[in-house]
C-alpha atoms as one frame of an Amber mdcrd trajectory, in Angstrom:
protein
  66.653 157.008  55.106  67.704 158.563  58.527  64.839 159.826  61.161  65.603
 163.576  60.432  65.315 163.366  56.708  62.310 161.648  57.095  60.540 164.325
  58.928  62.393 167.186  56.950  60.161 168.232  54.532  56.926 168.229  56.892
  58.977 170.351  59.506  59.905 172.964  57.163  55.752 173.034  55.632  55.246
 173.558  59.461  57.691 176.530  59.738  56.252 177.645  56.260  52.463 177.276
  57.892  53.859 179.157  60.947  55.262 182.104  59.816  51.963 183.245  57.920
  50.145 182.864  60.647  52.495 184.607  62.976  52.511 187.696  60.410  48.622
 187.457  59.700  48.637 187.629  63.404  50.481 190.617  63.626  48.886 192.732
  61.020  45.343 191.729  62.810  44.807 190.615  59.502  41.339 189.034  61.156
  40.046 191.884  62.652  40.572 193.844  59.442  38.851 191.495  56.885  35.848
 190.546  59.654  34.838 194.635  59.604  35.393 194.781  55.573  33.595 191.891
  55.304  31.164 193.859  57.792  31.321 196.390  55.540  30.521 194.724  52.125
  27.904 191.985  53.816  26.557 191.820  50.172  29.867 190.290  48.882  28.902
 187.298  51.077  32.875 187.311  52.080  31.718 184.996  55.182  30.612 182.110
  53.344  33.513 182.155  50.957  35.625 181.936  54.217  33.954 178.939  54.613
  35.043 177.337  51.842  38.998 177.674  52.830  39.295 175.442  55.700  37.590
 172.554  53.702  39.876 173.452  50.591  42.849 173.026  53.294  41.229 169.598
  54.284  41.164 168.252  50.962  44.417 168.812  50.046  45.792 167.652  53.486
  43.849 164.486  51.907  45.747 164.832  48.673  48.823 165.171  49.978  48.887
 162.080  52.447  47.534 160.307  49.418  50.424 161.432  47.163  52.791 160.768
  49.905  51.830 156.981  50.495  52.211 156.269  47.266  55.320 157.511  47.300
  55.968 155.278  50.199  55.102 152.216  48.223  56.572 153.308  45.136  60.001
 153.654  46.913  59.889 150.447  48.621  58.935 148.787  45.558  62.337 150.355
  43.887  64.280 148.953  46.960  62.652 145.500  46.595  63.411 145.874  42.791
  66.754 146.983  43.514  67.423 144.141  46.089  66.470 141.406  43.353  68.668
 143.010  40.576  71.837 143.025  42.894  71.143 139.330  43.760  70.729 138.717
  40.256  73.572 140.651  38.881  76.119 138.808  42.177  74.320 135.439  40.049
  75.368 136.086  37.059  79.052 136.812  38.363  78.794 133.749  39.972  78.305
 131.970  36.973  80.241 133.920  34.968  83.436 132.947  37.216  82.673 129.361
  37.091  82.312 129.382  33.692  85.729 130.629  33.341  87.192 128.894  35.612
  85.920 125.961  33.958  87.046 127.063  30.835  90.691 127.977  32.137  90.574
 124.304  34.026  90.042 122.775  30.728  92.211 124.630  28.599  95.284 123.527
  31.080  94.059 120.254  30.879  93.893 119.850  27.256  97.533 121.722  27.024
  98.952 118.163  27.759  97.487 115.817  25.504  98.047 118.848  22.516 101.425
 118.787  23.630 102.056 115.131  23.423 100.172 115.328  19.856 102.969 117.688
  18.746 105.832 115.809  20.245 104.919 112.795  18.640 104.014 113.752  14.787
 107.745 116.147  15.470 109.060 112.116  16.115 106.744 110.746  13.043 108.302
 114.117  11.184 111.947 112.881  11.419 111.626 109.646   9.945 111.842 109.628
   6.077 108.435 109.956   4.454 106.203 109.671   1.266 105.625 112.753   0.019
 101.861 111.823   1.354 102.331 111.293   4.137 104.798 114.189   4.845 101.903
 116.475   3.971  99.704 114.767   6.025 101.971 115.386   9.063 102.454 118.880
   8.503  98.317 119.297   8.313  98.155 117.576  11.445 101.075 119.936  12.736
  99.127 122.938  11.698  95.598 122.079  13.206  97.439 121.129  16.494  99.376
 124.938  16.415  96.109 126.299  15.575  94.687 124.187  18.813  97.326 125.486
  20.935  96.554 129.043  19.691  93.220 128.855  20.756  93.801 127.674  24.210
  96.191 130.112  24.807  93.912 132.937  23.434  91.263 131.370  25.891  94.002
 131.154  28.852  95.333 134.877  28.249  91.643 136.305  28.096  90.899 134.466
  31.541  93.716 135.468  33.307  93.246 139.628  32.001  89.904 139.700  32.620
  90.294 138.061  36.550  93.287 139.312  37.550  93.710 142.581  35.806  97.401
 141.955  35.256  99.433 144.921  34.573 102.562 144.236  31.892 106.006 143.257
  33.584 108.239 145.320  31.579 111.749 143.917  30.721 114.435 144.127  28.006
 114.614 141.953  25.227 115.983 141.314  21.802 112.689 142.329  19.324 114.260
 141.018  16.041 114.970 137.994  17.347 111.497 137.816  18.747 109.824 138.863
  15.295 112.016 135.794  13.621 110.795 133.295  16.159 107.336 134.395  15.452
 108.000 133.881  11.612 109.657 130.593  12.378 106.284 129.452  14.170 103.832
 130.559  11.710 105.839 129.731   8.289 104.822 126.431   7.914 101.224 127.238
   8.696 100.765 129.574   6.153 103.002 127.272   3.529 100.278 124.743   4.034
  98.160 127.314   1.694 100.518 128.433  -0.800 101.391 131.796   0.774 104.270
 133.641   0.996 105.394 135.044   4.538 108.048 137.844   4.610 109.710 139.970
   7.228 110.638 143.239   6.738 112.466 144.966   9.986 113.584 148.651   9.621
 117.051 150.134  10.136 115.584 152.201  12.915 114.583 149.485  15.150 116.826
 149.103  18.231 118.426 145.934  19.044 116.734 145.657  22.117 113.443 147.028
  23.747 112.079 147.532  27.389 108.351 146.248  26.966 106.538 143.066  27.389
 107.888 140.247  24.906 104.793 137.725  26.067 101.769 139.979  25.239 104.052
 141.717  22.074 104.455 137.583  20.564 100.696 136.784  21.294  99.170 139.748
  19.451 101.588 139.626  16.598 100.754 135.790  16.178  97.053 136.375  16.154
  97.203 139.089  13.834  99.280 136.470  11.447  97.012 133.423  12.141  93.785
 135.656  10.865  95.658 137.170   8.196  97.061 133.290   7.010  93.383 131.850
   7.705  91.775 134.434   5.638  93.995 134.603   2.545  93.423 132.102  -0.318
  96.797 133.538  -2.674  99.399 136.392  -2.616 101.128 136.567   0.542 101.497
 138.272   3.623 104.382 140.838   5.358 105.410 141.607   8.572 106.846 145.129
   9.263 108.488 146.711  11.773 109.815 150.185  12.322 110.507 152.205  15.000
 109.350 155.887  15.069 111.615 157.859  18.274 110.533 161.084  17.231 106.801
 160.452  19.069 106.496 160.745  22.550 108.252 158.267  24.555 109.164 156.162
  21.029 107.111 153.978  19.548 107.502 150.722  18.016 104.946 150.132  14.701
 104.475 146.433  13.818 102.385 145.839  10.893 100.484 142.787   9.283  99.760
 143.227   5.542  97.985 140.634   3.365  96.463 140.113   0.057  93.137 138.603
   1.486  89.278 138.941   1.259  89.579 142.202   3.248  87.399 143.090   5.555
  84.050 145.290   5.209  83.577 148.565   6.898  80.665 147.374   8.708  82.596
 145.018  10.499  85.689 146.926  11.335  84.846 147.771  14.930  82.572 143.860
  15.462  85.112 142.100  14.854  86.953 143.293  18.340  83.850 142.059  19.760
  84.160 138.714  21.696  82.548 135.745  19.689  82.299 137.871  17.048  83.817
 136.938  13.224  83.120 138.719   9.920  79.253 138.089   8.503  80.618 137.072
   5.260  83.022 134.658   6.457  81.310 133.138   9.732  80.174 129.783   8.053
  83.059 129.267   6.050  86.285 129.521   8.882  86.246 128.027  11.864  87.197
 129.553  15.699  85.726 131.351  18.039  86.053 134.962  17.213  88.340 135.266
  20.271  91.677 136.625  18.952  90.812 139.868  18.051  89.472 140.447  21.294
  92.398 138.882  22.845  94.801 141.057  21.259  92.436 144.306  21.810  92.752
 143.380  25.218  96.216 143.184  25.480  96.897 146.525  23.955  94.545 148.554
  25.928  96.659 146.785  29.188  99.557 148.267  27.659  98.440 152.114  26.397
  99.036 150.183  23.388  96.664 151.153  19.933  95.673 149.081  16.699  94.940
 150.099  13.723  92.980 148.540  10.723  92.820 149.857   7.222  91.121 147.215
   4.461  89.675 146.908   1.194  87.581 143.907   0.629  88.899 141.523  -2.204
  92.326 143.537  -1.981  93.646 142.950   1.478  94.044 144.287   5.157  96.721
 146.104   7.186  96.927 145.886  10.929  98.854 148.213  12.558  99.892 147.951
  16.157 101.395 150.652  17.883 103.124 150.105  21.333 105.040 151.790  23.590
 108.513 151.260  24.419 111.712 152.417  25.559 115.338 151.343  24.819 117.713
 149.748  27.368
């Protein structure tokens, strides 16, 4: 606080105190209340006189009282707010080594997990017992599900610390949409399920937006919808609506799964967070959803989710895009 806000408020009391004197003064407000007091001696207006000037005192008192306290209130809030700020710059601290930690080991288990993948791909082209075949392919899948993860844990790092912005460029989105099938097909035949693609007539050939962040979200809506359906299937749709502002491309995830409850529609976009009735049952870290939540609020992007439980859920992702 500056010198001349400190001593505001006591100047203007001052002026206040100064005035009504100066206009007591000039009425001869004295002389007129010493000759009615003169005048009415059995009102005993002199002794009540008396009484102001030690009223004044006392609350002089009262007030220099009040004011110290607020003296060692406020630095007591300034201490307080010294230790939260060194606190809070703590916990940043440790918050950014714990991520870069995290991002450190992530690149560093990348390749090993690679290698992994390379080599049961070599085991995989040899001929095989029927066994052993399906062996590989659940060692395939729990490596692709390991890679998923780390790049879900990667991505998250690098939006949260860097606040990348999407580098829009063209590219071919049915071809994208079939690689992703490609990818997660023999995942979700592992299960039993069926996977189908479904992309509209109205969906241009190519897109201006950003392939990257469109392939990660679209692969971890599939990898919850394949982890949490036991039978049926699941579809991948894809439409394009022009007549909204600017065009918008709809990409949808359907499956015939456990569904999810409406209590947990909004959690689960929560980091760490899973469904309640499914948490001990599924493994990961509840990071996807978040991931991909992420990613679409970085790109004015929305998602949708619209589920019954025991019949299935939808998500819908809606992104922006224009046409080259």
């Amino acid at each position: 606080m500056s010198v001349w806000k400190k001593w505001l408020i006591p100047a203007i009391y001052f002026l206040f105190f100064l005035a009504v004197y100066v206009t007591l003064s000039v009425n001869d407000a004295f002389e007129k209340f010493y000759a009615f007091s003169r005048l009415h001696e059995d009102m005993e207006l002199d002794e009540m006189v008396l009484a102001v000037p030690a009223a004044m005192f006392c609350l002089c008192l009262y007030v220099l009282h009040i004011h110290y306290r607020m003296r060692m209130t406020h630095k007591r809030l300034k201490h307080t707010h010294r230790e939260l700020e060194r606190t809070q710059h703590e916990l940043r601290q440790l918050a950014l080594a714990k991520d870069e930690f995290l991002s450190m080991a992530c690149h560093e288990l990348k390749t090993p997990l690679n290698g992994i993948m390379g080599a049961l791909m070599l085991v995989e082209n040899n001929e095989l017992d029927k066994d052993t075949s399906e062996g590989i392919m659940l060692a395939k899948g729990a490596a692709g599900d390991m890679k998923f993860l780390i790049n879900d844990i990667l991505e998250l790092s690098d939006i949260k610390h860097h606040h990348r912005k999407p580098t829009l460029k063209p590219f071919p989105i049915r071809e994208t949409l079939d690689s992703i099938v490609s990818i997660m097909r023999a995942q979700v035949k592992l299960k039993g399920l069926e996977l189908e693609l479904q992309v509209d007539s109205s969906v241009p050939e190519i897109i201006i937006s950003h392939e990257g962040w469109i392939r990660l979200t679209v692969l971890n809506i599939l990898g919850n919808a394949a982890k949490f359906t036991r039978q049926g299937g699941i579809t991948l749709r894809c439409r394009y609506v022009p007549s909204l502002p600017g065009g918008k491309l709809f990409i949808e995830v359907s499956d015939t799964g456990e569904g999810i409850a409406p209590a947990d529609s909004e959690r689960i976009f929560q980091p760490y967070s899973q469904k309640q009735q499914s948490s001990s049952v599924y493994a990961g870290m509840g990071l996807g959803l978040y991931v991909v939540k992420e990613i679409m609020d970085r790109m004015n992007a929305e998602i949708q989710v619209t589920s019954r439980v025991q019949q299935g859920t939808t998500f819908t992702m809606i992104f922006p895009i224009t046409q080259e």
